[in-house]
N, C-alpha and C positions, 0 to 999 in steps of 0.2 A: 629390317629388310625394306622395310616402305621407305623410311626417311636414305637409305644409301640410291633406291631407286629414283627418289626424288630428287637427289643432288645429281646423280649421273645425267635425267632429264636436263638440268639446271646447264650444268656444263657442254651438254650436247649442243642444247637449243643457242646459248652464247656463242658456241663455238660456231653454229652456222650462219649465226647474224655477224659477227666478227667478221667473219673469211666474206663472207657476199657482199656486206653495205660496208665497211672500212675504206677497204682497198681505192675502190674510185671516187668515195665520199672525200679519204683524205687527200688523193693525190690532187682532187681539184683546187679544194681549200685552198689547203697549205701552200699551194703554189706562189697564192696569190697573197699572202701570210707574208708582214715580215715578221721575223723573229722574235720580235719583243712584245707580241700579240699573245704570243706560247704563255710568257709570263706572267702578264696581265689575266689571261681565260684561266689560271694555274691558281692564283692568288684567290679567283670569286670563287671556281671548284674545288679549293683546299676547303675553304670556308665552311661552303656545305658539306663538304663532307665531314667533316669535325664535328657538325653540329646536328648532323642527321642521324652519327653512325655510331650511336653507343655506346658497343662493346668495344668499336674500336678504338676511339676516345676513349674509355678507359684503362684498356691493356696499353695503350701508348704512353698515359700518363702516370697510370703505375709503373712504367717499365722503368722510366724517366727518373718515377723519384725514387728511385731504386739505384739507380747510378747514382744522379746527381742531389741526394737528399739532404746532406748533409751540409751541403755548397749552395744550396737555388732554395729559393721559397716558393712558394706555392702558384703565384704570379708568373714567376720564371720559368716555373716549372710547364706551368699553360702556353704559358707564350712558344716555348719550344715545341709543344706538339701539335700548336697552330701551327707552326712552321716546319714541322715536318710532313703533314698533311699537303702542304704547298707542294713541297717538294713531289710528296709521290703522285700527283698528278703530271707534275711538269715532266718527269723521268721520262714516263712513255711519251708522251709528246715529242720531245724533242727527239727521241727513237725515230721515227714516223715522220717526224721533219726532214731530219735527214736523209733519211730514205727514199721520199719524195721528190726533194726540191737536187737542184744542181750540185753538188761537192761545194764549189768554191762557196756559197751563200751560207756555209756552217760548217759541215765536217772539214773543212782545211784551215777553218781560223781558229780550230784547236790546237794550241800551239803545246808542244812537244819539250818538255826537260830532263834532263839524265839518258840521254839516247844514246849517251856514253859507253855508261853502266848498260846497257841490252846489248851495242854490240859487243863490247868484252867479253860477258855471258856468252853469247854465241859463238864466239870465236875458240870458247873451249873444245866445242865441236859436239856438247849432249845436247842440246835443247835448252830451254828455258823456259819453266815454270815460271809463271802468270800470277801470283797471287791477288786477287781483288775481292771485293766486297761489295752490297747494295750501296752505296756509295755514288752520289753526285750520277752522272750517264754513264754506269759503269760499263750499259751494252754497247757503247760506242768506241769502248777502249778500242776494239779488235779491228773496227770499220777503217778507223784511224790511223792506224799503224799500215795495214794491211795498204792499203795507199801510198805507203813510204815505199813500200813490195816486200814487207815483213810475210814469213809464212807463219798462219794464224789459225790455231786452232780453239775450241770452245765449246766445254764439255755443259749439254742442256739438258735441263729437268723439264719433259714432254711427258707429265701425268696426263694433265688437262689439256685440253683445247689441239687435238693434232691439226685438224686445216687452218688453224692461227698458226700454227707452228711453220707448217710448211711453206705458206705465203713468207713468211720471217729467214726460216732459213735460206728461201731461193735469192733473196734478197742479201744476203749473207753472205752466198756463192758468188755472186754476181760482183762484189766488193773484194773477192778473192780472200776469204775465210772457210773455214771448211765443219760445219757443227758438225757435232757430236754429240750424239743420245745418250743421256746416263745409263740408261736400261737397255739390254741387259747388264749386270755390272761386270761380266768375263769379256764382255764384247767390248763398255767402254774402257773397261783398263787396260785392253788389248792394241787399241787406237789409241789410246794416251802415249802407253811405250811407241809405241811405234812411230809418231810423231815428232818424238825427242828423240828417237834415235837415226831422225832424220835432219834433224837438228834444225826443228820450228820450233814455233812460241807454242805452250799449251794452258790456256786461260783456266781458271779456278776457281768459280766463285765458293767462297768457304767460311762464310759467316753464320750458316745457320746452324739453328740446336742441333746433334745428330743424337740421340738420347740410346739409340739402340746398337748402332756403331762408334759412337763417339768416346773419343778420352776427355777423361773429367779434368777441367783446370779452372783455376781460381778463376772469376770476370766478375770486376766492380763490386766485391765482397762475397759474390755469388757462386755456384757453384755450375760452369756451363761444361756440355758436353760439344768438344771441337771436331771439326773431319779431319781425320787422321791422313786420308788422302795422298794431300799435297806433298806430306813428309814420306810416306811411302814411297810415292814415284818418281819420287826426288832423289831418294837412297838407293833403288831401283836401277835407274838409268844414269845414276852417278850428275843428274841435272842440279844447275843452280836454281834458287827460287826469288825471284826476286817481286817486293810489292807493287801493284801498279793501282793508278786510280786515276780517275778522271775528277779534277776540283773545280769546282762551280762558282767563281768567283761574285760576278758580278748579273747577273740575269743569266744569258745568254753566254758572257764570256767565259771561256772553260781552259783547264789548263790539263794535257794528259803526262 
């Protein structure tokens, strides 16, 4: 009872330093940021974090030699969860840069491939499922498109943090996307259908374990539980699914 009312504290008290000092801390900054500053502040805060944080360093690089064990040595094996550490500072970053700063100065020099394949998709006339992943700025996919005048939907997991959430999603709206709460789950798979059968995009992230809903399928010798989800509402509203990602090429340059 004590340690869940101390995380609830944990999460309260972030959540209100979040939503009040962020907001105009970042939009100052960043302004005045160019882009390749994200990378660099990304590179020193992987660092420490890697090197401060334990447990998390070690679930990363067991996970690691867990896939790639057989193939990497132990070097290789570091060096990747150095650089994954990079990465997940930079993710949010760049969220918040964009958000911030002008379009033109980032979200429209994400240049756009297969845009082919999404209108074909569309043109069926169900919708189209979204498939994506923690993956490179995957929260940018939707900002992105949505800019093209794609309609953009995107189902959010709002356990923690609701006034970081709502700063986020008004931001969202504003870009012409429309979130969506996983919870309740009658209510989001009720706006899922209903989005496809208005024949928008409905985004997906579905990489995580689902241990208590999930089906079990083989992953990297391993035995993961997937979201069933996406195949659901797929079968459902007779939608195609098609995968999307946002790939992080070069610093800053991205390809969606």
């Amino acid at each position: 009872m004590q340690k869940t009312l101390l995380r609830r504290l944990k999460y309260d008290s972030g959540d209100l330093l979040f939503s009040v000092l962020l907001p105009p801390l970042c939009t100052l900054i960043f302004r005045v940021l160019p882009p390749k500053a994200l990378v660099f502040f990304s590179k020193i805060a992987g660092k420490i974090t890697f090197r401060l944080f334990r447990k998390y360093r070690e679930r990363v690089t067991e996970n690691l030699s867990i896939a790639f064990g057989k193939e990497k040595n132990q070097e290789e094996i570091k060096r990747l969860a150095r650089e994954i550490s990079f990465h997940l500072i930079l993710t949010p970053l760049e969220v918040i840069y964009a958000y911030t700063t002008p379009f033109e100065r980032f979200l429209l020099k994400i240049k756009i491939e297969g845009k082919g394949l999404l209108d074909s998709a569309l043109a069926q006339g169900n919708g189209v499922i979204a498939l994506g992943a923690h993956f490179g700025s995957f929260a940018l996919l939707g900002a992105r498109l949505a800019l093209e005048g794609y309609r953009f939907n995107v189902i959010i997991n709002e356990a923690h943090f609701p006034r970081m959430w709502k700063i986020i999603n008004d931001y969202q709206k504003r870009l012409g996307q429309t979130p969506c709460p996983l919870n309740p789950i009658t209510s989001s798979i009720k706006k899922s259908l209903n989005c496809l059968h208005r024949n928008e995009i409905l985004y997906l992230v579905a990489d995580e374990q689902q241990r208590r809903r999930g089906m079990p399928v083989p992953f990297f010798g391993q035995t993961a539980f997937t979201a069933p989800g996406p195949a659901i509402l797929s079968i459902k509203a007779n939608a195609p699914i098609l995968p999307m990602f946002i790939v992080r090429e070069n610093g800053m340059e991205e390809d969606c």
